[in-house]
C-alpha positions in Angstrom: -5.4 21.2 0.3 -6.2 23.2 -2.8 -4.4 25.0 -5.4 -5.5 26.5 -8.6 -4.7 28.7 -11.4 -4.8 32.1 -12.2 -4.0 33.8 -15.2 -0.1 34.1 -16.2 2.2 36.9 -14.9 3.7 38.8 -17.8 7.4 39.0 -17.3 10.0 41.7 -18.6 12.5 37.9 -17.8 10.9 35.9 -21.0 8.1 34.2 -21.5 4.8 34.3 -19.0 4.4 31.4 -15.8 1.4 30.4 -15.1 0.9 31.7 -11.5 -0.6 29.1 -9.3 -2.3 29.8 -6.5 -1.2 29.2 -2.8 -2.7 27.6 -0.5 -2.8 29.6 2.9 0.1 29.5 5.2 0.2 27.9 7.8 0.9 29.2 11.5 3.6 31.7 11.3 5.8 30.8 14.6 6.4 27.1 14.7 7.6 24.9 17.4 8.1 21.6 14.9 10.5 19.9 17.5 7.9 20.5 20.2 5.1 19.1 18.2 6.8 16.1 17.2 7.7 15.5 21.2 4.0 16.1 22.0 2.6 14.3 18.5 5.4 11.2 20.2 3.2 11.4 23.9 -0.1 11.0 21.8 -1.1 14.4 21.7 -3.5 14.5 18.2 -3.5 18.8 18.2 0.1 18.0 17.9 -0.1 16.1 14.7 -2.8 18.9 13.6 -0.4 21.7 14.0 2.3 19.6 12.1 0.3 19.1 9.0 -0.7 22.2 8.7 3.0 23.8 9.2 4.4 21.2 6.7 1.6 20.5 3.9 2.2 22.8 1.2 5.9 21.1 1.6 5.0 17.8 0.9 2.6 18.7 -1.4 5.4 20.7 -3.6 7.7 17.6 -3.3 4.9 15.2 -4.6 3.7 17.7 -7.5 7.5 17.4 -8.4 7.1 13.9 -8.9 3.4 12.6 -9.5 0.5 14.1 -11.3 -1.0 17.0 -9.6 -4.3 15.1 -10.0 -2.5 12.6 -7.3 -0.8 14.8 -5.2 -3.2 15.9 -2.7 -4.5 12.2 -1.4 -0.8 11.5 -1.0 -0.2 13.9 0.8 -2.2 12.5 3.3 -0.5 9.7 2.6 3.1 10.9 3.7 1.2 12.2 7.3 -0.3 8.5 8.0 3.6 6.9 6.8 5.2 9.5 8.9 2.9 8.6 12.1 3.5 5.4 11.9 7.0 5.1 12.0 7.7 8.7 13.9 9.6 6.6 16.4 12.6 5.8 13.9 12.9 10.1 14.1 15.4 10.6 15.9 16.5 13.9 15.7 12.6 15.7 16.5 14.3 18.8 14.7 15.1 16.9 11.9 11.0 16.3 11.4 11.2 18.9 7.8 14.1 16.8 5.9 12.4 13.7 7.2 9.1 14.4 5.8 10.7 15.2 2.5 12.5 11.9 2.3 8.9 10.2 3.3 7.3 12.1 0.2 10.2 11.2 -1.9 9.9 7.9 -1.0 5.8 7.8 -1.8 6.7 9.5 -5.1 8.5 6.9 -6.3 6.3 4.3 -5.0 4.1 6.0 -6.7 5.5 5.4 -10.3 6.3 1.9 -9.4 2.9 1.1 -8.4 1.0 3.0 -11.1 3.0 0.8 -13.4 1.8 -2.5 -12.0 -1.7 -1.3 -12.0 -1.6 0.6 -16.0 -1.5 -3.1 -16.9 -4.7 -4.0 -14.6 -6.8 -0.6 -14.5 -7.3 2.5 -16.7 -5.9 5.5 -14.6 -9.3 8.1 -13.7 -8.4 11.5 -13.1 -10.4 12.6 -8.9 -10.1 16.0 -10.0 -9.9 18.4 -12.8 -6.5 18.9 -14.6 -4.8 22.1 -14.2 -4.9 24.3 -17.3 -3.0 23.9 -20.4 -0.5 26.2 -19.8 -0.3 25.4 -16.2 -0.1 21.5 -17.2 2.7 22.7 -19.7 4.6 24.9 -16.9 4.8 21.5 -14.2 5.7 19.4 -17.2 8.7 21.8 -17.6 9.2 22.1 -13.8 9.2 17.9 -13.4 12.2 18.1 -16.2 14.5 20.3 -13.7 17.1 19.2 -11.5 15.5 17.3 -8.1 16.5 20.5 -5.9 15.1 22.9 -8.0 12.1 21.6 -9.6 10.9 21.3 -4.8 12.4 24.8 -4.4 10.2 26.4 -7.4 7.1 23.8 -6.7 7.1 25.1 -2.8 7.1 28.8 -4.1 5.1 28.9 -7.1 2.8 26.5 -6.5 2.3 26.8 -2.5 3.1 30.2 -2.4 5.9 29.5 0.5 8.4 32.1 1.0 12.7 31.3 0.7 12.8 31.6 4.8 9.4 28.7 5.1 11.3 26.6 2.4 14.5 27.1 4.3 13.3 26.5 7.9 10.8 23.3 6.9 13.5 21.7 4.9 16.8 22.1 6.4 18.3 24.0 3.7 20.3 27.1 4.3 18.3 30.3 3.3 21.4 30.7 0.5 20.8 27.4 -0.7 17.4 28.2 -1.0 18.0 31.6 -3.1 20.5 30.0 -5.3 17.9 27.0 -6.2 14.9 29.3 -7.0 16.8 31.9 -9.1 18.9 28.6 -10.8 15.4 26.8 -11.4 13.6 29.9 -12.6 16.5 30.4 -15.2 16.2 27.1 -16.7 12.5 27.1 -16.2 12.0 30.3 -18.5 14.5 28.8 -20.8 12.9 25.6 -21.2 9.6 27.7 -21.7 11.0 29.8 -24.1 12.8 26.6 -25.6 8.9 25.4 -26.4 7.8 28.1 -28.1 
């Protein structure tokens, strides 16, 4: 999975956003309850066509909680903890909310772990940090409310529109509107705040 930066969007709002750049979709009609049924009877395209129809997801919801330097190989992480407990799924449509939970989850394990080992290890960066400004807009992003710091990650960062963020994470499309134009209101403020 990779994201970048490009240059920021000048806005008639308040100050600029760094625009970050998606990563492709994914496929456009999705099946996810079907998958996760086929993924159950061992079918491995399955699990192929669920990570690529829920990546950018989990990748927002980590970003909003780990450095972005992290985020990617956790990802991966969140796919190998999801396959090995799918059976406690229940609810095969459910597999969107259930991911997010999982990424949650590794987010905050995340923290607690990285604690432990700051004490035992220095921390070295596997890729380059974003750009300055782009470093400054997820710093202000991570210091949002939970719902909207995902909503805005999925869109700005993944490029996801309000229906994929709606449909892959069980919120209502309105729900999903009223986080991203909330978020993007404090988000400009607390940009504006820093200048």
């Amino acid at each position: 999975m990779q994201s970048g930066v490009d240059q920021p969007q000048a806005s008639m709002h308040g100050p600029s956003v760094p625009r970050l750049r998606p990563v492709p979709p994914a496929e456009p009609q999705a099946e996810p309850a079907l998958w996760v049924e086929a993924w159950r009877r061992g079918d491995q395209t399955a699990f192929a066509k669920l990570h690529a129809h829920y990546a950018r997801m989990v990748h927002a919801v980590l970003l909003a909680r780990v450095p972005a330097n992290e985020a990617e190989d956790l990802v991966q992480d969140v796919f190998l903890r999801a396959l090995a407990s799918l059976h406690k799924l229940r609810d095969a449509g459910a597999i969107g909310p259930w991911l997010c939970r999982i990424a949650r989850n590794r987010g905050t394990d995340f923290h607690r772990r990285r604690k432990r080992m700051d004490s035992l290890t220095t921390d070295v960066a596997r890729t380059a940090p974003p750009a300055a400004e782009a470093r400054e807009a997820l710093d202000a992003v991570r210091t949002l409310p939970e719902a909207y710091r995902e909503t805005l990650l999925m869109r700005l960062v993944q490029g996801m529109t309000g229906p994929e963020i709606a449909e892959r994470t069980g919120l209502t499309p309105a729900s999903v509107r009223v986080n991203l134009h909330r978020g993007m209101q404090l988000l400009r403020e607390r940009l504006h705040a820093r200048e």
